[in-house]
N, C-alpha and C positions, 0 to 999 in steps of 0.2 A: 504494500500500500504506500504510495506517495506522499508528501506533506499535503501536498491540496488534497489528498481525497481522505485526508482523515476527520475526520466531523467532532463535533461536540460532543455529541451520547458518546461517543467510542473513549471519549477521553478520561477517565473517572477513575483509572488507578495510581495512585500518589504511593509514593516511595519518599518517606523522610529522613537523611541520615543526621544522627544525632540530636537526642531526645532529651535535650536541657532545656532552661529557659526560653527557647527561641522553638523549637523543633517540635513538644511535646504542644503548644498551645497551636501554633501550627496543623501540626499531627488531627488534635482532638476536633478544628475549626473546621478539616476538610471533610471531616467522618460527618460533622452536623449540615455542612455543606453539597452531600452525595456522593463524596469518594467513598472509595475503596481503600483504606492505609497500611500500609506498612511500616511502621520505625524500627530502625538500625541503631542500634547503641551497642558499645562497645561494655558498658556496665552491667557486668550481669545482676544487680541489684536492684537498678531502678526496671529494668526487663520485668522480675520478675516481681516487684513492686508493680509494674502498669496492669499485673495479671491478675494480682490479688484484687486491684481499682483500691491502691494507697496512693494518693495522686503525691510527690513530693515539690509541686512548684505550687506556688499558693495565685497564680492565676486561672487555675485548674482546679476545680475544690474534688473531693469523692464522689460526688452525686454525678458532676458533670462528668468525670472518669467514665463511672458506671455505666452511665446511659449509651457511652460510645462504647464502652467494651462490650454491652448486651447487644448493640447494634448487627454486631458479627463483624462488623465491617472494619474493624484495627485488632491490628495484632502486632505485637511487640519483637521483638526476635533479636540474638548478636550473631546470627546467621546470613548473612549477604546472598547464601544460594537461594532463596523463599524469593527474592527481588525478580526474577525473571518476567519480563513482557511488563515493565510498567510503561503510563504515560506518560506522568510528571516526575520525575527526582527534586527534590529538595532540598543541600547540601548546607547545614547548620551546627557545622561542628565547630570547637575552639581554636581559639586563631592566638595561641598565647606570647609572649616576650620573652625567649630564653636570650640570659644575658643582653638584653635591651635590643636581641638581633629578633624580627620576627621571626615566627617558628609555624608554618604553612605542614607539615609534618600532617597534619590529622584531614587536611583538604585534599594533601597527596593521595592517601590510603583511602578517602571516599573516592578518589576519583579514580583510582587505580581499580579500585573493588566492583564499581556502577560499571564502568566501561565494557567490560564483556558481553554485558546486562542489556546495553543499548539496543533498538532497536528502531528501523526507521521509521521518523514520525513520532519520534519520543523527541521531549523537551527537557534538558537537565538545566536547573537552577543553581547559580550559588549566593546563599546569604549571609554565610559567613564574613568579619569585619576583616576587612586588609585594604593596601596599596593598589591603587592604580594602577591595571594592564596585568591582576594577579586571574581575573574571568578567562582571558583571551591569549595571551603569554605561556601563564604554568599549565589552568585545569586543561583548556581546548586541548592541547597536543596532547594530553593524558589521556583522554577520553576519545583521543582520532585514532591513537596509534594503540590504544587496547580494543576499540571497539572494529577496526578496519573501517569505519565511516567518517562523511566528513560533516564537519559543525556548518549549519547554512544550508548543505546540499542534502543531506541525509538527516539529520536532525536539527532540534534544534537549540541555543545555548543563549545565557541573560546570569545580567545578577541585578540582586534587590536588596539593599540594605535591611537589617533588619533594626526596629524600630521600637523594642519589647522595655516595658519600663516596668521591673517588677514591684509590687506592691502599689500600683497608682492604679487607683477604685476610676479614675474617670476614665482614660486613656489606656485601651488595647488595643489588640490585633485587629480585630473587624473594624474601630472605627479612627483609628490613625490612619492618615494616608498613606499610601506603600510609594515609594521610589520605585519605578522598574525600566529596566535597558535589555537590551538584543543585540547581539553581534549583528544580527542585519534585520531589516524590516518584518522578514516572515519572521523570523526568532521573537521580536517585541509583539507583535499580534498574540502568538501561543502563549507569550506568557501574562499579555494584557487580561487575554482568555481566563486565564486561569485564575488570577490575581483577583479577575471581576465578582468569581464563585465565591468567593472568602472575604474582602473586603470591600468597604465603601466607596473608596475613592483612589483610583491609581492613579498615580505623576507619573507619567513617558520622559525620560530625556534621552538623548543622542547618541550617547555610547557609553557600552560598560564602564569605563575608565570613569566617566562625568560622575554614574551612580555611587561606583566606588570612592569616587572623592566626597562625594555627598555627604556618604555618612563622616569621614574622616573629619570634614566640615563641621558639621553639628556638635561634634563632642569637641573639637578641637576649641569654640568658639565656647562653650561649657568650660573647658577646661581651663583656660588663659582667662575667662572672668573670675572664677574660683578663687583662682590661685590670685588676683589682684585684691579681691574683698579679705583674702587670707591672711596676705599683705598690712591690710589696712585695720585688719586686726587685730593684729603682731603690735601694731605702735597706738592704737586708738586710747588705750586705757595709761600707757603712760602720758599720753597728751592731755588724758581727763574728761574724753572722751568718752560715750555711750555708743561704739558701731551698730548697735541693732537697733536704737534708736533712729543712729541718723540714716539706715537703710530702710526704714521705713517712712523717716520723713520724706530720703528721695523719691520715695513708690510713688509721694503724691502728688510731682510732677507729669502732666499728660504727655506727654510725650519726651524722647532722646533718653529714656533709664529705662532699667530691664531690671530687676532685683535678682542677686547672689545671693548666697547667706555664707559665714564660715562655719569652719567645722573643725574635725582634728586630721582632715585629709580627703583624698576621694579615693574612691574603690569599684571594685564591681569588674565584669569586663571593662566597659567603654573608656571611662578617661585614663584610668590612667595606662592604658594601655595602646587606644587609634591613635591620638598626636603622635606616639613614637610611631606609628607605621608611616604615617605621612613623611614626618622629619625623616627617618631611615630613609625612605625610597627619596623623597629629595637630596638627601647625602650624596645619595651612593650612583645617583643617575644627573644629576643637575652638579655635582662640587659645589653646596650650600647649604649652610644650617638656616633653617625655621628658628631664630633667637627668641621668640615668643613661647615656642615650645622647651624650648629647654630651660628660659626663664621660668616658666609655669609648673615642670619639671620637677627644679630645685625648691620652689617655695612650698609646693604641694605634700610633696615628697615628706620634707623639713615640719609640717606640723603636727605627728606624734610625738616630734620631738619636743617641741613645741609644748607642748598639754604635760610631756612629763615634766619641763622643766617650770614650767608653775605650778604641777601638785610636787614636787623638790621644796620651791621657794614658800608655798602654803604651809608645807608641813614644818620646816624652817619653825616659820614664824611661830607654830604650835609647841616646839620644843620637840618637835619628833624629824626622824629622820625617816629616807622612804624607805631602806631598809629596816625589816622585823613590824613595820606598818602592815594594818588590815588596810587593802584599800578592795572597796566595793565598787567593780564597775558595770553599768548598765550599757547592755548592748554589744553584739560582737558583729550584726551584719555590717552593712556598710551603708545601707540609708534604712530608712524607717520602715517600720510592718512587711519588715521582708526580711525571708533568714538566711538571705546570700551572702557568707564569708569571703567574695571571691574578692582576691588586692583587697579587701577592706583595711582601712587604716586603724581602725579599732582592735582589729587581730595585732597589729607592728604595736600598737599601745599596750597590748595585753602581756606582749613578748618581751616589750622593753622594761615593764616593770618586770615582770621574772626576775630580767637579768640583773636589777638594781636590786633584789632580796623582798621584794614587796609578797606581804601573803594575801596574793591576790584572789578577788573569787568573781566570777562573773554572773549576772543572771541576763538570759537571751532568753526570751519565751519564743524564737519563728525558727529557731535554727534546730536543725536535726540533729540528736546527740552525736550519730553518727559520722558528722561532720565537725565537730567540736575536736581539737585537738585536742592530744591527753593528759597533756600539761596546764591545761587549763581547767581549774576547776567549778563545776557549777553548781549555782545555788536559784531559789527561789526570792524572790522581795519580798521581804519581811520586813517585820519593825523590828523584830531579833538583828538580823542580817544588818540593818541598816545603822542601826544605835551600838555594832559591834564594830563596825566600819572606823578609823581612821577617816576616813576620807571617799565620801561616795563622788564619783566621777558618770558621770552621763556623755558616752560615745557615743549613742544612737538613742536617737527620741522615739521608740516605740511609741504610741501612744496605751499598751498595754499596762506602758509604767504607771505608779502610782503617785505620780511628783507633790500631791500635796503631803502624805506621809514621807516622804525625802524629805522635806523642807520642813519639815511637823522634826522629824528626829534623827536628820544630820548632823552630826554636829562641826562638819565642815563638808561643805560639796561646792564641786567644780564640775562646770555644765558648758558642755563645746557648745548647746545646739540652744541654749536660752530657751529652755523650758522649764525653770523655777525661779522662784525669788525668795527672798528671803535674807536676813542679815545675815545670815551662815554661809549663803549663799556667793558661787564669783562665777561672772561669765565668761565665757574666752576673749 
């Protein structure tokens, strides 16, 4: 069968590889949508986790698992030979930073593993985050010269930024707009096609290279504001200053201000991770640094260090040292109502006291213990926990937490995210 003579009904089997954050929400949207699913994960735990319907991404609850796993229609598998004759592939694996070089390693092994799999009239996606020319450059020849066909003529090939903000009740997958590109025209239709089943609204641009900057864009622009409000929070309070005061008085300017907030760092995949892809592939193809980015970098980076060295200077002033100190700290993901340790900077806070002698304890209510490293110990918030505490520290503003009892019976706490007050009380 030809690309033109393959039709819409024909087209309803989806192939998702990797089943995290980005792949599983995916995965479950197509199955509500009338695919057929397939996910590929390399974990045998979340496999057979999606089997039992324990959903472990919390934009996925159990009920919604369930109703797709009774559907018949997804099945989970770390078997790549089950893929055979799909229509759509979906390539959402991790794109992480070894040693600050990117590490495309996990896009390789999807794309080596689909390719055999190919079949004319199939559409393969990548939405995995990376560099510019990584669509058409690395996967294409992987998937031409495993499959014997070619990208364009035989099948077809795009990538789409992926746009997954976990823990944010207003904005998912259905109703954020999707970025999507094609190595050529017929490629951008099939995957318009496809985009259109699952979400509200798709943005077309011109080539994969544009989409893959896209996203490198959005966080990059995230990232460089961060790290400038991080900046200015570093020195607001020796000035005498209120930062999140006067970040809120700027809100109530109409126009030319975007409000940042700081924190004790960023985490997660995205920031601190895409800038370096962009900088990297700037480097190493243009001979030029992005000095925005490696400013943004160094300040970013810098503020765990940061928070330890005012709960140092706080406990100072208390006659305690941070070593043989209880210090209670709230939160280990990396932003709020979500329990993704991924780069969180609240983990390098957790680690860096360790290493200064602090008997630390954490209480995280979204993260699975299973991900909890085991040097890190966990507790429950208590008014026991709290009132035993040296020093409660707020890394992440769950709103789980109980901030009026923190401030009820801290008898000192330091709060990155200003969400208490109190005369016990210090903000970042």
């Amino acid at each position: 069968m030809s690309l033109r003579q393959k039709s819409d009904a024909d087209r309803r089997r989806l192939i998702v590889v990797g089943l995290g954050y980005v792949g599983l929400p995916m995965a479950v949207r197509a199955v509500e949508a009338g695919y057929s699913v397939v996910g590929v994960d390399t974990d045998e735990l979340r496999v057979k986790r999606l089997g039992a319907c324990d959903s472990y991404i919390e934009g996925v609850d159990d009920a919604r698992l369930m109703a797709v796993v009774d559907s018949g229609r997804f099945h989970g598998t770390t078997d790549y030979d089950v893929i055979d004759g799909f229509d759509v592939c979906v390539i959402t694996v991790p794109t992480p930073l070894r040693e600050d070089v990117p590490d495309l390693s996990f896009v390789e092994c999807a794309g080596r593993s689909i390719a055999p799999r190919i079949t004319p009239g199939a559409t393969v996606i990548l939405e995995s985050t990376t560099y510019p020319g990584t669509t058409e450059s690395l996967l294409r020849p992987l998937l031409e010269s495993g499959s014997g066909l070619k990208a364009g003529a035989d099948f077809h090939l795009g990538y789409s930024p992926e746009r997954i903000d976990p823990g944010n009740p207003d904005w998912h997958l259905e109703n954020t707009p999707k970025v999507i590109s094609g190595i050529d025209s017929a490629s951008l239709r099939s995957i318009e096609r496809f985009y259109g089943d699952i979400v509200e609204r798709t943005v077309p641009v011109n080539s994969c290279r544009t989409a893959e900057l896209t996203k490198l864009l959005e966080n990059t622009y995230r990232h460089v504001n961060i790290a400038m409000i991080n900046e200015m929070a570093m020195v607001a309070r020796q000035l005498g200053a209120d930062i999140w005061q006067a970040i809120e008085a700027a809100s109530t300017k109409p126009f030319g201000f975007m409000p940042f907030r700081p924190g004790p760092g960023v985490g997660g995949h995205c920031l601190p991770v895409d800038p370096s892809y962009l900088s990297w592939q700037v480097k190493r193809l243009l001979r030029q640094d992005l000095r925005f980015i490696t400013l943004a970098n160094e300040i970013n980076d810098h503020m765990p260090a940061h928070v330890v060295g005012r709960i140092t200077r706080g406990l100072n002033e208390r006659g305690k040292s941070v070593k043989g100190s209880r210090v209670l700290q709230l939160g280990l993901a990396y932003k709020k109502n979500t329990g993704d340790i991924r780069e969180s900077p609240a983990l390098v806070l957790a680690r860096s006291l360790l290493g200064l002698g602090a008997r630390l304890v954490v209480a995280e209510p979204h993260t699975d213990s299973y991900l909890v490293p085991p040097d890190i110990t966990r507790v429950e918030l208590t008014e026991a926990e709290i009132r035993a505490a040296d020093v409660v520290v707020v890394a992440t503003d769950h709103d789980a937490f109980d901030y009026a009892l923190v401030e009820e019976a801290g008898a000192y706490v330091l709060d990155t995210r200003n969400r208490c007050r109190g005369e016990r009380v210090e903000v970042l």
